[in-house]
Backbone as numpy.savetxt, mean C-alpha at the origin, in Angstrom:
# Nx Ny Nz CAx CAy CAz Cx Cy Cz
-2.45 -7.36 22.18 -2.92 -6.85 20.90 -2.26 -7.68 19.80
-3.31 -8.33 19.13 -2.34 -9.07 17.81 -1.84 -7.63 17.12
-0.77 -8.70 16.07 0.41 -7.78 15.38 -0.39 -7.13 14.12
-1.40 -7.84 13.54 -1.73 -7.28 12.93 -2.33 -5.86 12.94
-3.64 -5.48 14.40 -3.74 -4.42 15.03 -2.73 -3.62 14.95
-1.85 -3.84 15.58 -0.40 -2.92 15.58 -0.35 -2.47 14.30
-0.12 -3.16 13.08 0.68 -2.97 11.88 -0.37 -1.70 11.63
-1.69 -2.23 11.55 -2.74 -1.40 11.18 -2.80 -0.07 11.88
-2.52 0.08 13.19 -2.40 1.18 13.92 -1.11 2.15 13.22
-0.24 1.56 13.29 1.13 1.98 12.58 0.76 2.53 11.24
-0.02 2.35 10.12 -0.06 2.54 9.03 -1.03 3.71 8.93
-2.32 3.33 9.79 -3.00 4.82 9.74 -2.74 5.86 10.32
-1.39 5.88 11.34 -0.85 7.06 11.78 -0.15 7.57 11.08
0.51 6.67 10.01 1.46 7.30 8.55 0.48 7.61 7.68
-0.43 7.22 7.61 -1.21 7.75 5.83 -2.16 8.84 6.00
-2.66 9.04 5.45 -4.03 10.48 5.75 -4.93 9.99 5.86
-6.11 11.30 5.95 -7.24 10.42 6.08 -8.15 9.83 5.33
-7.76 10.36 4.05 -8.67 10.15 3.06 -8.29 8.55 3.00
-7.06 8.15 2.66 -6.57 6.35 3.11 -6.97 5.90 3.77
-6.84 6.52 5.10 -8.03 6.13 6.46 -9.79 5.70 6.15
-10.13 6.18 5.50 -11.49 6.43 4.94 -11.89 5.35 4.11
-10.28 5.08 3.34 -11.10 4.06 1.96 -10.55 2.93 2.97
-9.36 2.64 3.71 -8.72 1.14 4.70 -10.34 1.02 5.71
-11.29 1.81 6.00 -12.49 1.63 6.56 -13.63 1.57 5.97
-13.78 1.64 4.87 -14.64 1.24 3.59 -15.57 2.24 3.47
-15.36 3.47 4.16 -16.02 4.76 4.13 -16.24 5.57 2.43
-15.26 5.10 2.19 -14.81 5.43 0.81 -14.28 4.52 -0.60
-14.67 4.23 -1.43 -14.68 3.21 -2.20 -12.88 3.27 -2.38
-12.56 1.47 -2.75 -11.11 1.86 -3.07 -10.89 1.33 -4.56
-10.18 2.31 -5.05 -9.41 1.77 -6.77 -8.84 0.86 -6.76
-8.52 0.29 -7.72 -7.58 -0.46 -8.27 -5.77 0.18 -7.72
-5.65 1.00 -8.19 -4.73 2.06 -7.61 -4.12 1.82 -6.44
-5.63 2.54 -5.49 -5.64 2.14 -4.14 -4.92 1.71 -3.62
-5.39 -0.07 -4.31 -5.32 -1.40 -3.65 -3.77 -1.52 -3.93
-2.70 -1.13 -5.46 -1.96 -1.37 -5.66 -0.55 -0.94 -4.36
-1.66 0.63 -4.15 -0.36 1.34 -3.47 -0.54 0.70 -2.21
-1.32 0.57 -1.39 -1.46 0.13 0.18 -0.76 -1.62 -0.05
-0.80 -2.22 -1.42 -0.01 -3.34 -0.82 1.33 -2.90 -1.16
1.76 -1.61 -2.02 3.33 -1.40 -2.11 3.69 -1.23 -0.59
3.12 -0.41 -0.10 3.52 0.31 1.31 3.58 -0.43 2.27
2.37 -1.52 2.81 2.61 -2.51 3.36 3.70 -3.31 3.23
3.99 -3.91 1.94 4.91 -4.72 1.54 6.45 -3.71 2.88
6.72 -2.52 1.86 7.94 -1.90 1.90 8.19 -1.37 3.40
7.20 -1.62 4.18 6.88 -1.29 5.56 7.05 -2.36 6.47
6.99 -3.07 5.62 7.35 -5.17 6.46 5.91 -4.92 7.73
5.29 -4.46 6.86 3.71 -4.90 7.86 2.73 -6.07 7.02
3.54 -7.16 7.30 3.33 -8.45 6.38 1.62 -8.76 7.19
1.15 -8.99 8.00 -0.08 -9.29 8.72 -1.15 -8.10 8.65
-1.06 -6.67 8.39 -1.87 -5.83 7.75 -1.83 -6.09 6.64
-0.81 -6.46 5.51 -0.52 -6.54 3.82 -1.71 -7.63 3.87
-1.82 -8.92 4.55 -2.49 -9.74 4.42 -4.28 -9.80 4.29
-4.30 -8.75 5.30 -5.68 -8.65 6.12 -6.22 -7.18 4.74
-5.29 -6.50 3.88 -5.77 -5.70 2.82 -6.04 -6.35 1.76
-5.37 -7.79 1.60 -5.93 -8.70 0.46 -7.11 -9.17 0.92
-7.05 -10.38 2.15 -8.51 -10.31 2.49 -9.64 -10.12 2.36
-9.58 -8.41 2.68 -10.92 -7.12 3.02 -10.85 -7.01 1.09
-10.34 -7.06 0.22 -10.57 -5.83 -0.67 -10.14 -6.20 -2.13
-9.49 -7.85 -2.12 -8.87 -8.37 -3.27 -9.91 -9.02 -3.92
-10.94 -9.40 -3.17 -12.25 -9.65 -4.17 -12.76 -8.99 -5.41
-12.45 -7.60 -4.53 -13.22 -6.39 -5.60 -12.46 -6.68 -6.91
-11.31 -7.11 -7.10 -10.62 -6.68 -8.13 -10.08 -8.08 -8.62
-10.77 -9.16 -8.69 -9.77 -10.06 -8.79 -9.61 -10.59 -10.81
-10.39 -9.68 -11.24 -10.35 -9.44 -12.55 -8.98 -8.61 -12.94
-9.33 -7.77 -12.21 -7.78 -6.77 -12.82 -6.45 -7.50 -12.32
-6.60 -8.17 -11.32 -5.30 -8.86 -10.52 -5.13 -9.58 -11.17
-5.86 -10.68 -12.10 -5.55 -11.36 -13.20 -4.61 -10.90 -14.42
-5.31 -9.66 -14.85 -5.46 -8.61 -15.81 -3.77 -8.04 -15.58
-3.29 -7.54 -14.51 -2.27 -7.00 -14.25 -1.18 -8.35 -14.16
-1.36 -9.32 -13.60 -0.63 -10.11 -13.20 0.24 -10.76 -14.94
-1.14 -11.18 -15.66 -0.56 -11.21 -17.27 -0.24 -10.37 -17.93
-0.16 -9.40 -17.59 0.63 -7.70 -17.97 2.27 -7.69 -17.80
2.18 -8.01 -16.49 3.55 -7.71 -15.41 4.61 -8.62 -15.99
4.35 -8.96 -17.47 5.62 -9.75 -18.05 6.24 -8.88 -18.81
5.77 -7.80 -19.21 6.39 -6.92 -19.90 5.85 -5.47 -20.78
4.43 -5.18 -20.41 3.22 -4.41 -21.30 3.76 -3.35 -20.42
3.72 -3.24 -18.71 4.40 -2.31 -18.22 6.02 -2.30 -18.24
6.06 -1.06 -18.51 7.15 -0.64 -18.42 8.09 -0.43 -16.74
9.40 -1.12 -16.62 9.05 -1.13 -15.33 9.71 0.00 -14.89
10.46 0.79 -15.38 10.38 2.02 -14.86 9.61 3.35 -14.66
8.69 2.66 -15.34 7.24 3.67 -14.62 6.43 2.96 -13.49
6.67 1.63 -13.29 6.09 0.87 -11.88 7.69 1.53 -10.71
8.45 1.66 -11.21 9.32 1.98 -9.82 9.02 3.27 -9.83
8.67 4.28 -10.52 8.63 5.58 -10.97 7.88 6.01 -9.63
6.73 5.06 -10.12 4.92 4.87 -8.98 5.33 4.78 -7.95
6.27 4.04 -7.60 6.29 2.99 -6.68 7.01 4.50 -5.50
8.01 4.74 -6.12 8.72 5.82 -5.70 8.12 7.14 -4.95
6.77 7.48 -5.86 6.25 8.69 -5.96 5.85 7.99 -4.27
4.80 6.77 -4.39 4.01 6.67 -3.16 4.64 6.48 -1.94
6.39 6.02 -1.94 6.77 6.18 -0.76 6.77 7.47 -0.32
7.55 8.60 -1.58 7.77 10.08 -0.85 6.43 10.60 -0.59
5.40 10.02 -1.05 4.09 11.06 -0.58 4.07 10.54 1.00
4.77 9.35 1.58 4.50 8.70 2.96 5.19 9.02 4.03
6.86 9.56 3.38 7.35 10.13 3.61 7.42 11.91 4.10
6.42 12.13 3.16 6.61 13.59 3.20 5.84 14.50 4.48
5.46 13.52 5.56 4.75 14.00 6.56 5.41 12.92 7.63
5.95 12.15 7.35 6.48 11.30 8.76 8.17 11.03 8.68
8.95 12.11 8.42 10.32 12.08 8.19 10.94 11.61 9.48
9.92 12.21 10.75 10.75 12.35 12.01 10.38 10.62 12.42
9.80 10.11 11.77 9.57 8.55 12.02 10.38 7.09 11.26
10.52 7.67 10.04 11.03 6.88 8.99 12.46 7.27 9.29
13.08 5.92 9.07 14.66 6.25 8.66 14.77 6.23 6.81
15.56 7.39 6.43 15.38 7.69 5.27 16.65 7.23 4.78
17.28 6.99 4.88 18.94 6.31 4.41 18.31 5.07 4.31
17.48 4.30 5.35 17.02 2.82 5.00 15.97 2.51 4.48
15.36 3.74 4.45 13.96 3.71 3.78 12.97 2.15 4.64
13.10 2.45 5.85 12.40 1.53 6.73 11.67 2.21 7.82
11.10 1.58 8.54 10.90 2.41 9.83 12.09 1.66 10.80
């Protein structure tokens, strides 16, 4: 099984289904979305799923990725991006405690 499979297997057993839904294109994905599944990927070191979500889904948005990218010098505030950033680990957290190590905030 490539690693990427894996990563991907790994990630939809942590997220719900409604994530499940939009990572299968069942369900349209935001901007949002797209932001949080590459935080989580990133912070999950599932570098070969992170990849394969730009891939599938960075087209859609490659206006705002522009848009955000000339932002990200200073328009956001960055303690409301860690704020975010924060919220979406504990929502990932808050159903897979017995999986995650929480002192390392890793798996």
């Amino acid at each position: 099984m490539k690693q990427e499979a894996i990563e991907m297997l790994a990630f939809f057993y942590l997220c719900g289904e409604r994530d499940q839904n939009i990572l299968m294109k069942k369900e349209k994905m935001t901007f949002g979305d797209f932001l949080r599944f590459d935080y989580l990927t990133r912070r999950l070191e599932f570098w070969e799923y992170n990849k394969k979500i730009w891939v599938d889904f960075s087209g859609s948005f490659k206006q705002k990725i522009m848009e955000w990218k000339e932002n990200e010098e200073g328009v956001f505030e960055v303690s409301e991006e860690i704020e975010g950033q924060e919220k979406w680990w504990e929502n990932l957290l808050k159903n897979n405690k017995d999986l995650l190590d929480l002192k390392g905030n890793y798996c």
